[in-house]
PDB file with SEQRES, HELIX, SHEET and CRYST1 records, atoms N, CA, C and O in Angstrom:
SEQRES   1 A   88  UNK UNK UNK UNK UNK UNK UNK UNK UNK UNK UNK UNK UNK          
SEQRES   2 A   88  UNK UNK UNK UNK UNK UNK UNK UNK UNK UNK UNK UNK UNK          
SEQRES   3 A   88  UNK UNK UNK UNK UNK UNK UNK UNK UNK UNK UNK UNK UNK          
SEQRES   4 A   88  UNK UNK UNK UNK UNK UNK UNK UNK UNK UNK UNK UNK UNK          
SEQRES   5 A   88  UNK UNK UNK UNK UNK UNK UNK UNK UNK UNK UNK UNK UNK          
SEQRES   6 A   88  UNK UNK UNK UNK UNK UNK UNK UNK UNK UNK UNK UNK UNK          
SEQRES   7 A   88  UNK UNK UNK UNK UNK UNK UNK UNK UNK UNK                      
HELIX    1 AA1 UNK A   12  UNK A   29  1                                  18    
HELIX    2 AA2 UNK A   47  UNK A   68  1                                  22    
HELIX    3 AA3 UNK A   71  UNK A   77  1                                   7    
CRYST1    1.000    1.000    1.000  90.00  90.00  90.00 P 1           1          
ATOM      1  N   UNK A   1     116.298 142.816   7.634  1.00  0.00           N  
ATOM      2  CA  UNK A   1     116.417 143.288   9.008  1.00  0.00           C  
ATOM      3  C   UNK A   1     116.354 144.806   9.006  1.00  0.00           C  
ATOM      4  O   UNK A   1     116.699 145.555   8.092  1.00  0.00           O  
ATOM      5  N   UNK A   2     115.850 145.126  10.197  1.00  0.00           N  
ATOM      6  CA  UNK A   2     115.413 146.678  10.034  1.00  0.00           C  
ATOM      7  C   UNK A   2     116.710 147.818  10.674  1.00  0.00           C  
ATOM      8  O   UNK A   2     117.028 147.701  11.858  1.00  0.00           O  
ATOM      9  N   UNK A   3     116.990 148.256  10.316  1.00  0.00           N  
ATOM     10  CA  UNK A   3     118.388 149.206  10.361  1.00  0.00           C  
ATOM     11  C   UNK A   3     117.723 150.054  12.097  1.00  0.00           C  
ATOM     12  O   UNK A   3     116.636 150.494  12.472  1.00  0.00           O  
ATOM     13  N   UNK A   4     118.988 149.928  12.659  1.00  0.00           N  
ATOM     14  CA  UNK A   4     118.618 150.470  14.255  1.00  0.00           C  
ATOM     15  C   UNK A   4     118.296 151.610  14.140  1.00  0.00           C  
ATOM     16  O   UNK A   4     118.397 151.736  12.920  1.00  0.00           O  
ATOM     17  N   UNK A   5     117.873 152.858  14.628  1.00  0.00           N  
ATOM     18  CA  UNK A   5     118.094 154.307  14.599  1.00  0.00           C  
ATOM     19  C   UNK A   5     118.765 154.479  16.116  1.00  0.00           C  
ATOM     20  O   UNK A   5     118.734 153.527  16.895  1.00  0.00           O  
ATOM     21  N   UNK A   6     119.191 155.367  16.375  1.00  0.00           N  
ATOM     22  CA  UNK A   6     119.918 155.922  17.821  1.00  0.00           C  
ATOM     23  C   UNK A   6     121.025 155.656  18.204  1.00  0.00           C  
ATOM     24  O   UNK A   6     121.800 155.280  17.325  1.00  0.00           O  
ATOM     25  N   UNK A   7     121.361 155.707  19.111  1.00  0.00           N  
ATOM     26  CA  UNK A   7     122.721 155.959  19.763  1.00  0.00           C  
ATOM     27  C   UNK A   7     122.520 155.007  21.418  1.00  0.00           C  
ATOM     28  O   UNK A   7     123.397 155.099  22.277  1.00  0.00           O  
ATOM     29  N   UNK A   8     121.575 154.360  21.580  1.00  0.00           N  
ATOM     30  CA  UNK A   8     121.850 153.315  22.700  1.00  0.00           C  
ATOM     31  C   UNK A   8     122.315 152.391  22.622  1.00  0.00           C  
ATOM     32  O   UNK A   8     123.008 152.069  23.587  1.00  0.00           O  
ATOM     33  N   UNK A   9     122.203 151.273  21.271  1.00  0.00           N  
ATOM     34  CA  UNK A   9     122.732 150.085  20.900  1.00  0.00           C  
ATOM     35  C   UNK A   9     124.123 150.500  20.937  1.00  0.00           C  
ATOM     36  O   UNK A   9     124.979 150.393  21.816  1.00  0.00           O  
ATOM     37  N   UNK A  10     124.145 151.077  19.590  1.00  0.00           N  
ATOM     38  CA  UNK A  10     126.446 151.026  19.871  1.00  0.00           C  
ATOM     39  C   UNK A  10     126.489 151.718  21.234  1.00  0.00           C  
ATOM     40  O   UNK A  10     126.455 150.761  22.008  1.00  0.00           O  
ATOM     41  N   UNK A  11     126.540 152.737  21.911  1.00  0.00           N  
ATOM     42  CA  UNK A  11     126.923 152.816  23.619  1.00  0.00           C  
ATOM     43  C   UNK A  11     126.347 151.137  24.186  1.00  0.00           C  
ATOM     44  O   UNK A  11     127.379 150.661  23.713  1.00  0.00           O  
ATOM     45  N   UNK A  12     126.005 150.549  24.459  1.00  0.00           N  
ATOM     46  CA  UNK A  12     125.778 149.638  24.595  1.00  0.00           C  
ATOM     47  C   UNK A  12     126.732 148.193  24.288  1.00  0.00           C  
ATOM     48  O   UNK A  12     126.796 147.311  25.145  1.00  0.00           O  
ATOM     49  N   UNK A  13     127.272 148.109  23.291  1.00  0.00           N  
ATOM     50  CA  UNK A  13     127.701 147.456  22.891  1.00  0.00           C  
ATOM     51  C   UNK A  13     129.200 148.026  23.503  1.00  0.00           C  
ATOM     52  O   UNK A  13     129.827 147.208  24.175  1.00  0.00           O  
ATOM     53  N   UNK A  14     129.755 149.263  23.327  1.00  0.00           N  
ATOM     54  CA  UNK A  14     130.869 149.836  23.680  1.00  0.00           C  
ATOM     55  C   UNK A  14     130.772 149.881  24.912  1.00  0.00           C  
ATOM     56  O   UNK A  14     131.893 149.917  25.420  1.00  0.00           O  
ATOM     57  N   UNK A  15     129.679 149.902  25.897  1.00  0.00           N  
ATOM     58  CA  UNK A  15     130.069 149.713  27.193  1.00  0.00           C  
ATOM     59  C   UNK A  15     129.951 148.309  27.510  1.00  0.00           C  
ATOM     60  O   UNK A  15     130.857 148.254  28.342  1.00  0.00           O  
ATOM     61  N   UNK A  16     129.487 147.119  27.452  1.00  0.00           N  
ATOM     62  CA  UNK A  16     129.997 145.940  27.220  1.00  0.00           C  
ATOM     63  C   UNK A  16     131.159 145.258  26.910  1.00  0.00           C  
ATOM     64  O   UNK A  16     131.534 144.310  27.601  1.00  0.00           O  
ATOM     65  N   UNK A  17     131.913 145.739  25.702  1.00  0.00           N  
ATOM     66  CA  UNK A  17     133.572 145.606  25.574  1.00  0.00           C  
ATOM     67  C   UNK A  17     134.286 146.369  26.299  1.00  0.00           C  
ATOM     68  O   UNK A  17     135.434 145.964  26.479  1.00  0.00           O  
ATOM     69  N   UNK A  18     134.034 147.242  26.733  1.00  0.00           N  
ATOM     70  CA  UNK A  18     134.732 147.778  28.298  1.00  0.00           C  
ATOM     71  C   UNK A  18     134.902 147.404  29.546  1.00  0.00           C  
ATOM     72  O   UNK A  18     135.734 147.620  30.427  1.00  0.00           O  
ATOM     73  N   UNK A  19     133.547 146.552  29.388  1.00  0.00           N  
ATOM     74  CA  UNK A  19     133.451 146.249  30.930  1.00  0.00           C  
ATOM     75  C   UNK A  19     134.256 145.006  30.725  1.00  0.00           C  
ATOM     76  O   UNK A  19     135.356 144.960  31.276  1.00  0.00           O  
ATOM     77  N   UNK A  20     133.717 143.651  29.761  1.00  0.00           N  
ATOM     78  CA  UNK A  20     135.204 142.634  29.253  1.00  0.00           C  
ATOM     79  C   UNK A  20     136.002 142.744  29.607  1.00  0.00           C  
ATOM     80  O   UNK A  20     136.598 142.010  30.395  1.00  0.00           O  
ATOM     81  N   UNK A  21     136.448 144.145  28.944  1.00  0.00           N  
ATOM     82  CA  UNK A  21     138.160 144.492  28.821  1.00  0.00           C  
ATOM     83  C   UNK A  21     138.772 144.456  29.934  1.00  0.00           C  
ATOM     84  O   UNK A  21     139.576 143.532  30.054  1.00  0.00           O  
ATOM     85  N   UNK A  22     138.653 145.176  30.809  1.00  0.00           N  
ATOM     86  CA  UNK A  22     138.768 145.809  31.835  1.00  0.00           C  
ATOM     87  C   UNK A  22     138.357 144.479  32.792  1.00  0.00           C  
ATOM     88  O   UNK A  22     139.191 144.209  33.657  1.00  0.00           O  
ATOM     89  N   UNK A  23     137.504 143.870  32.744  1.00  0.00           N  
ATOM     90  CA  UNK A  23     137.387 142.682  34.004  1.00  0.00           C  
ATOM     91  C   UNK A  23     138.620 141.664  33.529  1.00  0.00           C  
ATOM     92  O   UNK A  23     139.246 141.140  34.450  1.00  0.00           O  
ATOM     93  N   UNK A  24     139.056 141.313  32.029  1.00  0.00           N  
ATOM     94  CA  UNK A  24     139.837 140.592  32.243  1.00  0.00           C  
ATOM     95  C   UNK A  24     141.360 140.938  32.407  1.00  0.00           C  
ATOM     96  O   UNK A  24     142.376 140.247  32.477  1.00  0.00           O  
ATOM     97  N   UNK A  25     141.088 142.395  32.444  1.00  0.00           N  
ATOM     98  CA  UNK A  25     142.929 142.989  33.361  1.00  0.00           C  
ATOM     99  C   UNK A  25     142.896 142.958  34.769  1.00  0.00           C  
ATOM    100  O   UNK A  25     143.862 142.746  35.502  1.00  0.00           O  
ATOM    101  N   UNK A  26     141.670 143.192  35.126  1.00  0.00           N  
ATOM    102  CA  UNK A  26     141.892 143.065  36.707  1.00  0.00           C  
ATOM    103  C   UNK A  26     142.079 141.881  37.250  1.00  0.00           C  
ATOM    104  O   UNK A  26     142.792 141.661  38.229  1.00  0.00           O  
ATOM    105  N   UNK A  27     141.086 140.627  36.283  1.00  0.00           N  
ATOM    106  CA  UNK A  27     141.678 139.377  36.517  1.00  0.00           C  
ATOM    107  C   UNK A  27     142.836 138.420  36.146  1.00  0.00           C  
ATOM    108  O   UNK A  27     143.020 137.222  36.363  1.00  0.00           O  
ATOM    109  N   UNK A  28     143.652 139.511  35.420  1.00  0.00           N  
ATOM    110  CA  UNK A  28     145.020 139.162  35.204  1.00  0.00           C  
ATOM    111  C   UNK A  28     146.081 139.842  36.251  1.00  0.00           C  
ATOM    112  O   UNK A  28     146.959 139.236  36.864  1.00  0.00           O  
ATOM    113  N   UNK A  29     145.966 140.412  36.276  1.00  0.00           N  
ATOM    114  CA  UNK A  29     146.547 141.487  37.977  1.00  0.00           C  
ATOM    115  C   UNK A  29     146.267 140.850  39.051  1.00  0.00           C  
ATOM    116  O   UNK A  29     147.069 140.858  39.985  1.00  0.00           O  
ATOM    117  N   UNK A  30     144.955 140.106  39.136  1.00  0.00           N  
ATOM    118  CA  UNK A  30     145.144 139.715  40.862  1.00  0.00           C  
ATOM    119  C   UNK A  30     145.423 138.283  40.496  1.00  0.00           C  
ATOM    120  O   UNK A  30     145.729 137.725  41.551  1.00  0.00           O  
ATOM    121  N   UNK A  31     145.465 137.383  39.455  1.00  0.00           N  
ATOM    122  CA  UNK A  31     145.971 136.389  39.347  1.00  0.00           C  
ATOM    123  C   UNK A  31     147.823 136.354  38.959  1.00  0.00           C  
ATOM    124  O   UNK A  31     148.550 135.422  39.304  1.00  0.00           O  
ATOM    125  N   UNK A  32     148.235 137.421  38.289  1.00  0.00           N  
ATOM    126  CA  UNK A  32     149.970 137.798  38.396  1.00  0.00           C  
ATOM    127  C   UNK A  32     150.281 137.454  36.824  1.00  0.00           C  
ATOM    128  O   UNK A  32     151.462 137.547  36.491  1.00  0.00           O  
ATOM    129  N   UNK A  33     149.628 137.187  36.141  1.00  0.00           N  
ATOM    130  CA  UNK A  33     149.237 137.712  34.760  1.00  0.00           C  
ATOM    131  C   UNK A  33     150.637 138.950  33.967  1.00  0.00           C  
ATOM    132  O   UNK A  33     151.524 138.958  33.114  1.00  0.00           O  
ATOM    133  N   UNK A  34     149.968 139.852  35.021  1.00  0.00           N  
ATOM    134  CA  UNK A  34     150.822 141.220  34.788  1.00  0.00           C  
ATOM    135  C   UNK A  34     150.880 141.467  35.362  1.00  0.00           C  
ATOM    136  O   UNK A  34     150.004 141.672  36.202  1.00  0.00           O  
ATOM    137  N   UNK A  35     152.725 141.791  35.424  1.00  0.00           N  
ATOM    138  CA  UNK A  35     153.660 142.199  37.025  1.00  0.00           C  
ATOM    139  C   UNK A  35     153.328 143.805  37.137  1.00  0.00           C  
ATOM    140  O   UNK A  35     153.389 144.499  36.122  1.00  0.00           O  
ATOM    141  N   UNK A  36     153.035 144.269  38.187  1.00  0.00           N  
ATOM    142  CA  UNK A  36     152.624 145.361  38.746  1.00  0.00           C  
ATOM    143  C   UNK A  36     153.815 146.259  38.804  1.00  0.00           C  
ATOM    144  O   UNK A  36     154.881 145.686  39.028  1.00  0.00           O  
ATOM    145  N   UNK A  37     153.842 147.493  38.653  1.00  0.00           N  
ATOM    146  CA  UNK A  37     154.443 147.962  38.827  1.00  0.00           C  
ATOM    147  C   UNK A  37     155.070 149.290  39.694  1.00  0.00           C  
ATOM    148  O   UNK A  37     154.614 150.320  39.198  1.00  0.00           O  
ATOM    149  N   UNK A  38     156.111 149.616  41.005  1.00  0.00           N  
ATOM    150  CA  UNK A  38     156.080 150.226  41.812  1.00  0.00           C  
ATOM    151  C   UNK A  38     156.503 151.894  40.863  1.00  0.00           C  
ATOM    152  O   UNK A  38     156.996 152.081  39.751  1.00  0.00           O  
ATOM    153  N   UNK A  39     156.203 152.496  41.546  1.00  0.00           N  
ATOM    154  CA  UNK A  39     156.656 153.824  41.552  1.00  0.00           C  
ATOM    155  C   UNK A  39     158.088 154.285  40.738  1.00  0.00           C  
ATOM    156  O   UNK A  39     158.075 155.164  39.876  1.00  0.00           O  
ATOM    157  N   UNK A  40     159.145 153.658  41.089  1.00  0.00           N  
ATOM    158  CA  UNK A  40     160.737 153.809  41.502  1.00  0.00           C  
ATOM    159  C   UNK A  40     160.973 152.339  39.726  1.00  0.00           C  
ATOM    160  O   UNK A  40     162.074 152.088  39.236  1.00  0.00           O  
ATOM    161  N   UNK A  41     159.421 151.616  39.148  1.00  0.00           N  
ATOM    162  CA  UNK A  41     159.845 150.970  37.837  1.00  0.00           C  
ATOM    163  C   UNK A  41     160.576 150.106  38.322  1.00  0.00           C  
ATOM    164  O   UNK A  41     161.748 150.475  38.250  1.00  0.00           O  
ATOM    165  N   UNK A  42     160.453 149.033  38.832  1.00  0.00           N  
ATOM    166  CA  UNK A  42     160.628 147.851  39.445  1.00  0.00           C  
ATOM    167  C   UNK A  42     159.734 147.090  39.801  1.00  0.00           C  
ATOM    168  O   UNK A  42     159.053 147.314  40.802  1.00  0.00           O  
ATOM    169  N   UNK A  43     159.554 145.865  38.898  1.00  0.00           N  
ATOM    170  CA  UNK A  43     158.401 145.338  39.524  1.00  0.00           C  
ATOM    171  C   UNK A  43     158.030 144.373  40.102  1.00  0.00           C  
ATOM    172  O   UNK A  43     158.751 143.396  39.898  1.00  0.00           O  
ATOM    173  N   UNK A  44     157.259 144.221  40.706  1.00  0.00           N  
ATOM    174  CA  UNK A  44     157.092 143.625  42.265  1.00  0.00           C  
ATOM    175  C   UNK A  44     156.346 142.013  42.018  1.00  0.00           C  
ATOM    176  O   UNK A  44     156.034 141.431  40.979  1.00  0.00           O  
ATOM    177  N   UNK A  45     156.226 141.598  43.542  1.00  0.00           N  
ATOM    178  CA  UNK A  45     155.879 140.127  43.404  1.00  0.00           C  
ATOM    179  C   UNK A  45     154.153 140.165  42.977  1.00  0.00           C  
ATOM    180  O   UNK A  45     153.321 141.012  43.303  1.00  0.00           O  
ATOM    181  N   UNK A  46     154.033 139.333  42.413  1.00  0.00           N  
ATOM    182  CA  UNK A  46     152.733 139.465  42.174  1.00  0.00           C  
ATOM    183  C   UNK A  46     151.880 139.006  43.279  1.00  0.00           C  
ATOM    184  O   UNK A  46     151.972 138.004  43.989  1.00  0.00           O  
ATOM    185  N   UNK A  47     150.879 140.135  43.260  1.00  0.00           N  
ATOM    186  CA  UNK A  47     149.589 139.977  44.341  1.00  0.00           C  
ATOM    187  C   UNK A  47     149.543 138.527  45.281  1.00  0.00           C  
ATOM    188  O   UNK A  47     149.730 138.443  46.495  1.00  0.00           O  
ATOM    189  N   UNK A  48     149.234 137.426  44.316  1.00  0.00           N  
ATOM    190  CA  UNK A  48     148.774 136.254  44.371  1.00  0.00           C  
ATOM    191  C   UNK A  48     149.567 135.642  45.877  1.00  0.00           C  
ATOM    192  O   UNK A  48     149.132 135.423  47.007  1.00  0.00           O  
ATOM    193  N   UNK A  49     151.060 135.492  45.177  1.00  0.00           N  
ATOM    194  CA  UNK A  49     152.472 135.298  45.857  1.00  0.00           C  
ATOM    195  C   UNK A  49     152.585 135.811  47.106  1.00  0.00           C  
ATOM    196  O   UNK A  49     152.739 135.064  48.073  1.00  0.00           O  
ATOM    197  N   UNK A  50     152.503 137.491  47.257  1.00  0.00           N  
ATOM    198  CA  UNK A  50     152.178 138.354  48.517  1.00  0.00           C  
ATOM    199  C   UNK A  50     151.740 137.851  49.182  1.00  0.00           C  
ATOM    200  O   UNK A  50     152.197 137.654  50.308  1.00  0.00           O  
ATOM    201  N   UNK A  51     150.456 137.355  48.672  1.00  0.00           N  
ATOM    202  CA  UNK A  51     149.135 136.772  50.096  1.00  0.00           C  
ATOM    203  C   UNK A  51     149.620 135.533  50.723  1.00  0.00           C  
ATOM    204  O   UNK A  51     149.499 135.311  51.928  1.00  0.00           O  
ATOM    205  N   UNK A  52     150.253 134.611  49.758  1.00  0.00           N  
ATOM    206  CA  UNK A  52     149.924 133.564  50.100  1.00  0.00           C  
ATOM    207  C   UNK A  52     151.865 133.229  51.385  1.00  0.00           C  
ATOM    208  O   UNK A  52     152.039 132.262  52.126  1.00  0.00           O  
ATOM    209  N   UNK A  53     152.892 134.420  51.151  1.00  0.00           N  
ATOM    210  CA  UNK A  53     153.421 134.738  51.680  1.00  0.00           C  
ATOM    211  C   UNK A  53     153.246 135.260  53.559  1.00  0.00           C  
ATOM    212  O   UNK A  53     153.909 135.133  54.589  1.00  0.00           O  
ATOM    213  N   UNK A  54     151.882 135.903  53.119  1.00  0.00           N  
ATOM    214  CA  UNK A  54     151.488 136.370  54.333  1.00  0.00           C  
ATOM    215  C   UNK A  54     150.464 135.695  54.999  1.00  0.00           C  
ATOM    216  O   UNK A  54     150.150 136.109  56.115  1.00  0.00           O  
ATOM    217  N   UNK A  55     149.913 134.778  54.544  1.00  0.00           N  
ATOM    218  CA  UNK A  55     149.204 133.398  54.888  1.00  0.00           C  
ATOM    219  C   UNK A  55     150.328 132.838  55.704  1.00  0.00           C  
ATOM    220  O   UNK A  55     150.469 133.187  56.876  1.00  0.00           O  
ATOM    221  N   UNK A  56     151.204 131.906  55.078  1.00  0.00           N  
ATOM    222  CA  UNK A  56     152.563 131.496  55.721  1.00  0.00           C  
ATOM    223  C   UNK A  56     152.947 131.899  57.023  1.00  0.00           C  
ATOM    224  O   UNK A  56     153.143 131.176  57.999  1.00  0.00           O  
ATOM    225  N   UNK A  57     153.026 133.039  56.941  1.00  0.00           N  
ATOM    226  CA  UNK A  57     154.118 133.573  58.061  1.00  0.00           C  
ATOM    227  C   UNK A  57     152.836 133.892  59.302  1.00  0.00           C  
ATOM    228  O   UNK A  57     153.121 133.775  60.494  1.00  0.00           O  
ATOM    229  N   UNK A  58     151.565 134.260  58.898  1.00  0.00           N  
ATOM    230  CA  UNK A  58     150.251 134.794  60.117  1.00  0.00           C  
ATOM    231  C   UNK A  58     150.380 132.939  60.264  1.00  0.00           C  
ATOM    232  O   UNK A  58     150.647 132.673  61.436  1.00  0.00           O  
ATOM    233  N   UNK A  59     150.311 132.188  59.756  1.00  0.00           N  
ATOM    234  CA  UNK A  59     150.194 130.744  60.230  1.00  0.00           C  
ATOM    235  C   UNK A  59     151.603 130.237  61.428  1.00  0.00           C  
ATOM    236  O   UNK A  59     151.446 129.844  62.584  1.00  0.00           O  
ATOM    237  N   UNK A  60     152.526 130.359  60.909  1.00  0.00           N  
ATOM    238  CA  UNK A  60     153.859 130.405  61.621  1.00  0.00           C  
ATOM    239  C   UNK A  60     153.304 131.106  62.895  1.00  0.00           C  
ATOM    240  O   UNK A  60     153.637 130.569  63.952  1.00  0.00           O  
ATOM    241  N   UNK A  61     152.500 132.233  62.984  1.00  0.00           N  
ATOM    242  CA  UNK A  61     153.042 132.925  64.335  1.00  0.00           C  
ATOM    243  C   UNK A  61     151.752 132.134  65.275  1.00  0.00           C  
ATOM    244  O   UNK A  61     151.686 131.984  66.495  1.00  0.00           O  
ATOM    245  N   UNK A  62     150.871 131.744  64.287  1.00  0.00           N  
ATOM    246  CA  UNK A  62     149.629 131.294  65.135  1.00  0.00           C  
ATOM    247  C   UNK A  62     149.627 129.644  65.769  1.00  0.00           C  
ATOM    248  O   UNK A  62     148.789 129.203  66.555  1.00  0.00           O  
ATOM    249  N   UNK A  63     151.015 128.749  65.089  1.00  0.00           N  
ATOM    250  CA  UNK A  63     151.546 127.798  65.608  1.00  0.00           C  
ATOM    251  C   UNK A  63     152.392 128.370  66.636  1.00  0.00           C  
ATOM    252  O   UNK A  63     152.149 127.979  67.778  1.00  0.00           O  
ATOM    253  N   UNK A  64     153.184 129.077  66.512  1.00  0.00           N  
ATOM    254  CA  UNK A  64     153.881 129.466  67.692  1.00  0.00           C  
ATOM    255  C   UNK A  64     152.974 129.835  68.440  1.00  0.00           C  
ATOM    256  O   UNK A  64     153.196 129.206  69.474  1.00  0.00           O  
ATOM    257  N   UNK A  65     152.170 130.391  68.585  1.00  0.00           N  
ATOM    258  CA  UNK A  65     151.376 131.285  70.054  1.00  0.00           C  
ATOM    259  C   UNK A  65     150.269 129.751  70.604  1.00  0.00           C  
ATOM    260  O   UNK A  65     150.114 129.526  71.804  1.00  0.00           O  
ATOM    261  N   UNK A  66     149.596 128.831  69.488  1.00  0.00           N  
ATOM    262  CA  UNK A  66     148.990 127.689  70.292  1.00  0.00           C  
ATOM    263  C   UNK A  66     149.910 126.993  70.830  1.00  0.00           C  
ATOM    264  O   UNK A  66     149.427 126.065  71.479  1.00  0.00           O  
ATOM    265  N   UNK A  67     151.575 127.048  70.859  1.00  0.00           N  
ATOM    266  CA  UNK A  67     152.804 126.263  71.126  1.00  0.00           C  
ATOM    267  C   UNK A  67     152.807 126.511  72.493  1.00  0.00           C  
ATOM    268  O   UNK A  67     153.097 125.602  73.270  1.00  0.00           O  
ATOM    269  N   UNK A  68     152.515 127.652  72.896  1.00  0.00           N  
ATOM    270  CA  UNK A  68     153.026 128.530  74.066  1.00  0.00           C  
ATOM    271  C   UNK A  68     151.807 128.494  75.406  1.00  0.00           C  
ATOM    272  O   UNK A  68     152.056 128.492  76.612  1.00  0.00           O  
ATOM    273  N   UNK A  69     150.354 128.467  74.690  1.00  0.00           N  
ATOM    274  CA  UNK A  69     149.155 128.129  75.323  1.00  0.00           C  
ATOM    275  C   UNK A  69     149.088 126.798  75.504  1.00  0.00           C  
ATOM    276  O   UNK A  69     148.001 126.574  76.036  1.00  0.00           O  
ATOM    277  N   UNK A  70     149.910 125.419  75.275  1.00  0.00           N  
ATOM    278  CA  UNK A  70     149.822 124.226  75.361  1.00  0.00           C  
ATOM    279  C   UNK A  70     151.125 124.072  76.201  1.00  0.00           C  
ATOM    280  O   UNK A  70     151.202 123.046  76.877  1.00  0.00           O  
ATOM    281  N   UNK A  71     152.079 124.891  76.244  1.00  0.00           N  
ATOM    282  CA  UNK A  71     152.752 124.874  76.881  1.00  0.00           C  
ATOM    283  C   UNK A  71     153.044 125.105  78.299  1.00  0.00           C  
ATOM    284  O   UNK A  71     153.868 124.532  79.012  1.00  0.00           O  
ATOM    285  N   UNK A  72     151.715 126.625  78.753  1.00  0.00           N  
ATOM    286  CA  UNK A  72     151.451 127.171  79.487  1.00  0.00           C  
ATOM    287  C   UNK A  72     150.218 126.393  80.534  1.00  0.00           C  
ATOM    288  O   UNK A  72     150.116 126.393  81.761  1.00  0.00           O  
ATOM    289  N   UNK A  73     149.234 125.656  79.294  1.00  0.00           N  
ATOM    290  CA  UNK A  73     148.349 125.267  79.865  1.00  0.00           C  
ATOM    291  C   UNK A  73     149.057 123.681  80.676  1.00  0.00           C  
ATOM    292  O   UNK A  73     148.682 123.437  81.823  1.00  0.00           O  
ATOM    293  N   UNK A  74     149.971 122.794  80.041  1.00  0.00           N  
ATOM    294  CA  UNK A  74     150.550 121.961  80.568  1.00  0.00           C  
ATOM    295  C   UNK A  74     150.871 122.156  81.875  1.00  0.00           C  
ATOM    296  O   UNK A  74     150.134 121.550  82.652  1.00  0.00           O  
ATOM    297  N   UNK A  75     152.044 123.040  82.543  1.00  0.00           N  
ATOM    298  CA  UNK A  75     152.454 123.442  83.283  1.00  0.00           C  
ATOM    299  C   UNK A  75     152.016 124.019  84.284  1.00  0.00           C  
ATOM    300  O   UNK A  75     152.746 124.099  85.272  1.00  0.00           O  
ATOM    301  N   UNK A  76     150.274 124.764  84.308  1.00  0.00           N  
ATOM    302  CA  UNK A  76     149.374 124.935  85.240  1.00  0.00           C  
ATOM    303  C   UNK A  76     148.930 123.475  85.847  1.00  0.00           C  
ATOM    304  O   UNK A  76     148.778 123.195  87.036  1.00  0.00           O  
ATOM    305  N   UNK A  77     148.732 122.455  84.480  1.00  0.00           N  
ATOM    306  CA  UNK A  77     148.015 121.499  84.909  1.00  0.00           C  
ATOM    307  C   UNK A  77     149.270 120.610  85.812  1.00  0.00           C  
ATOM    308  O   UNK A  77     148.732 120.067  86.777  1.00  0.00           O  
ATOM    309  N   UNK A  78     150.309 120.411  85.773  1.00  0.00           N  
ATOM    310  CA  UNK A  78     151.247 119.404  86.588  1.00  0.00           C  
ATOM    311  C   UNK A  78     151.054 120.404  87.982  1.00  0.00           C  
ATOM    312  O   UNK A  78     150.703 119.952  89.072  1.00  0.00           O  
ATOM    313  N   UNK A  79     151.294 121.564  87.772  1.00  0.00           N  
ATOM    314  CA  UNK A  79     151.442 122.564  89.517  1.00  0.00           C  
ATOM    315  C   UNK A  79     150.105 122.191  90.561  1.00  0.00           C  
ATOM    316  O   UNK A  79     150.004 122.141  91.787  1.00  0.00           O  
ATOM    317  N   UNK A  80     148.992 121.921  89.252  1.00  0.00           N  
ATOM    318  CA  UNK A  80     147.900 121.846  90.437  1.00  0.00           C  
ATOM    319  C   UNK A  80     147.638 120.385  90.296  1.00  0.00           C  
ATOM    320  O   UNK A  80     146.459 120.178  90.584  1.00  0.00           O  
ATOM    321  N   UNK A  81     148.181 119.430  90.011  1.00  0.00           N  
ATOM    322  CA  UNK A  81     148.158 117.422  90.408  1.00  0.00           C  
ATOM    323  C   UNK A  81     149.100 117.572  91.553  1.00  0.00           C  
ATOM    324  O   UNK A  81     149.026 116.768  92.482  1.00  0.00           O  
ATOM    325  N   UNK A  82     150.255 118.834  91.571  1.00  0.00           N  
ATOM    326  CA  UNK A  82     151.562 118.208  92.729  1.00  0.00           C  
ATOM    327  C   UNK A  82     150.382 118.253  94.196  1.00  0.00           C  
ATOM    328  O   UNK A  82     149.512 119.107  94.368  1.00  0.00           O  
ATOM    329  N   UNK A  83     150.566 117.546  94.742  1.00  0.00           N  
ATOM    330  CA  UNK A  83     149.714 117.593  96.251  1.00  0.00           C  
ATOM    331  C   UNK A  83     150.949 119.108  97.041  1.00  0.00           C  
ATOM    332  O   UNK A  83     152.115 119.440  96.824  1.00  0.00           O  
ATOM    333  N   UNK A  84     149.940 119.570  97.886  1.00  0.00           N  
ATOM    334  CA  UNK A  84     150.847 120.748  98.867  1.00  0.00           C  
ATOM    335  C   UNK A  84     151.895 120.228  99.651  1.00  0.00           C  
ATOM    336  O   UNK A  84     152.163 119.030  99.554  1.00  0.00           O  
ATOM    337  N   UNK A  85     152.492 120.921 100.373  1.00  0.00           N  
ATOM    338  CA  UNK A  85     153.069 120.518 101.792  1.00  0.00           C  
ATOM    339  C   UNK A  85     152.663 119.965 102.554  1.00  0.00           C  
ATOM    340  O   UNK A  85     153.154 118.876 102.848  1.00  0.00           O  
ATOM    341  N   UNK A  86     151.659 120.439 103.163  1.00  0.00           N  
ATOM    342  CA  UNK A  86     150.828 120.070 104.062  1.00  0.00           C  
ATOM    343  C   UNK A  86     150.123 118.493 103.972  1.00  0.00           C  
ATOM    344  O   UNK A  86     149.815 117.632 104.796  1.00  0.00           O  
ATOM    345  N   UNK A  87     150.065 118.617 102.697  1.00  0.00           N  
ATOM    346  CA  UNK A  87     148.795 116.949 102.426  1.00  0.00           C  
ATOM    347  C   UNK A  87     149.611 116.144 102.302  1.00  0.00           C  
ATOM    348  O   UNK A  87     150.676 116.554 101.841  1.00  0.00           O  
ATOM    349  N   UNK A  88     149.505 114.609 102.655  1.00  0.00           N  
ATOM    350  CA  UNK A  88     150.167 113.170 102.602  1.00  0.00           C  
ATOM    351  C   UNK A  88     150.147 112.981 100.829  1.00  0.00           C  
ATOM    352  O   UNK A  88     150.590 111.955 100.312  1.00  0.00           O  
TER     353      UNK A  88                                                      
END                                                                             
């Protein structure tokens, strides 16, 4: 085999195990892998947990608010079946 000359193959190869490296920390970080850490060295809930926290609770408020439009819409609909004063 013929011996490389230059300097593109190894950069090459070294930017390849970097990019690895580095994709599989970020995909350990947003999967909770490795606990993150705040400012103040305490560390926090992992990413994953966060979201799915705040999934939860935007769901909670979006049952409550169709609660309130079914509620609202009910209550238009009985006012306008009642017949007026006026009509038999």
């Amino acid at each position: 085999m013929e011996r490389r000359q230059g300097w593109l193959f190894p950069l090459m190869v070294a930017a390849a195990g970097t990019v690895t490296v580095f994709g599989c920390l970020g995909i350990a970080a947003i999967v909770g892998f490795l606990p993150l850490l705040t400012p103040d060295s305490q560390a926090s809930a992992p990413p994953a947990a966060s979201y799915y926290d705040a999934l939860e609770r935007s769901s909670a408020r979006l049952v409550a608010q169709v609660d309130l439009v079914e509620a609202q819409t009910a209550k238009a609909a009985a006012a306008s079946s009642r017949p007026s004063q006026g009509e038999p």
